[in-house]
Structure formats: C-alpha cells, structure tokens
N, C-alpha and C positions, 0 to 999 in steps of 0.2 A: 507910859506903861510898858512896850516892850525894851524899853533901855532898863528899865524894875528886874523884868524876867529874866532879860540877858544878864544882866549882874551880879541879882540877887537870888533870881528863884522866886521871886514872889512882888507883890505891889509894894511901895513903902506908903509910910503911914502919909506921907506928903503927898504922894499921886493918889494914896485915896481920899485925901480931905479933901484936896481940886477937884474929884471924879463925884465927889460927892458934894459938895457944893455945887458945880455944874449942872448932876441930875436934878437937886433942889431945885435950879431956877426954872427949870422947864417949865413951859407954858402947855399943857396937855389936856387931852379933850378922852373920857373912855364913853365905848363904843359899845353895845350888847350885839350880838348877832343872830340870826332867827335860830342858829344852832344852842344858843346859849353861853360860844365863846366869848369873852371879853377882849376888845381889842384896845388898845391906847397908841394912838396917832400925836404929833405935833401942832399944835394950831395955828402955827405959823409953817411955811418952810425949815427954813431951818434948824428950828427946834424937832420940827420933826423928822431932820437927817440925823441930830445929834441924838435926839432918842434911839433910833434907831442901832444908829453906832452905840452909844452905850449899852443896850438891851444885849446886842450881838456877844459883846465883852463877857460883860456878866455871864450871859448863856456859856460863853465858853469855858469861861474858869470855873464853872461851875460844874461842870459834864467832864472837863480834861485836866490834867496835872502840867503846871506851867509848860516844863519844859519840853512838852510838846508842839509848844509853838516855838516854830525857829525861824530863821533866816535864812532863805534860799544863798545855798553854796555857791550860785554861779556871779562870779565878779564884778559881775557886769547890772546884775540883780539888785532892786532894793526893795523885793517882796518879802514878806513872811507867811508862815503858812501851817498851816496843823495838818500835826503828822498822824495821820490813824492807821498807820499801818501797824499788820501785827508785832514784827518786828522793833518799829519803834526807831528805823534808821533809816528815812528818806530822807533827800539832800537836797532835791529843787523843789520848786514853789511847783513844776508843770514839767515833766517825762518830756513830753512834745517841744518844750521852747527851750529850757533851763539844760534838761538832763542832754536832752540830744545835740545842741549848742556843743557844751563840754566835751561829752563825745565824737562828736565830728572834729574838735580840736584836737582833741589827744591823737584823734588814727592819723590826723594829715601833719603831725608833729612827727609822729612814728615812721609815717611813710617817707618824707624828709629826710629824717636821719637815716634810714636806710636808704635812700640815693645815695645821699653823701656820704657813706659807709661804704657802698657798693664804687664810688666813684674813686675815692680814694686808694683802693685796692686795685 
C-alpha cells in the first residue's frame, strides 16, 4: 500500500482486492461495552494484529489525504509517518532521532570543511 501512495497517490485497485480479501477472511469476535461502544477484536492473535493493522489504514485514509504519508528523509530511515503539520512539510518520522541525526551530520560536515578551509590557508 505505501509503494500505491508513493507512486500513484492513491491504493490501486490490486492492493485493494488483496486488502480486501484479507479483511474478508478475518476471524473476528464484536464486543459491546458498558458504555455502549462496539468494539471488534481478533479471535485469534493474529488476526487480531491484522485487524488492527488494517483498521489503523483505513482510519487514516480516511481522516488524511495520501500524501500525507511519507517516508522519513533520513537515509538511514525505513520509517513512514504522517504529517500533520500545518504546513504540510515534515521530513523525519521523529525531530529527536531522524531530524537531529541529519543535523548533527550537516554541522560536523560544516565544521570539517571549515578546518580544512582554515588549514589550507
């Protein structure tokens, strides 16, 4: 599905018949809650990872515009992540791991070349 979004912008119609074939098979149990929420679990484990994971999907494309969801920038990275920012132009998956990574690399590339700048002279 995010190879779909990277691409194309949207699911194709193949990764939704597998996505949807897949949700078909689930084996699921629903639940009432004293609130009156409805809840649906898996009645196995792993069907109840896979629900999960597909509920998650759905929810998103649902609430966001694909390309929203991107690929953390940093190299090194094989995260994606949704962007909610107002602007619409985050680059790492996490400021603290990804953004500051990058960062710390660019100033001590900087400072390098300015040794060797200042050396040379």
């Amino acid at each position: 599905m995010l190879d779909d979004l990277k691409q194309r912008g949207a699911m194709s119609m193949e990764t939704h018949a597998r996505l949807k074939e897949r949700t078909e098979s689930l084996a699921l149990e629903a639940t009432i809650l004293p609130t009156a929420a409805m809840i649906y679990q898996g009645k196995n484990m792993i069907d109840h990872v896979e629900y999960q994971i597909i509920r998650s999907l759905s929810d998103t494309l649902e609430r966001y515009a694909p390309e929203r969801i991107r690929e953390c920038e940093h190299e090194e990275c094989i995260l994606h992540f949704l962007d909610t920012s107002k602007s619409g132009k985050r680059r790492w998956c996490s400021m603290e791991r990804c953004g500051n990574r990058h960062k710390a690399a660019e100033f001590y590339t900087k400072k390098k070349r300015r040794a060797s700048d200042a050396h040379e002279a």
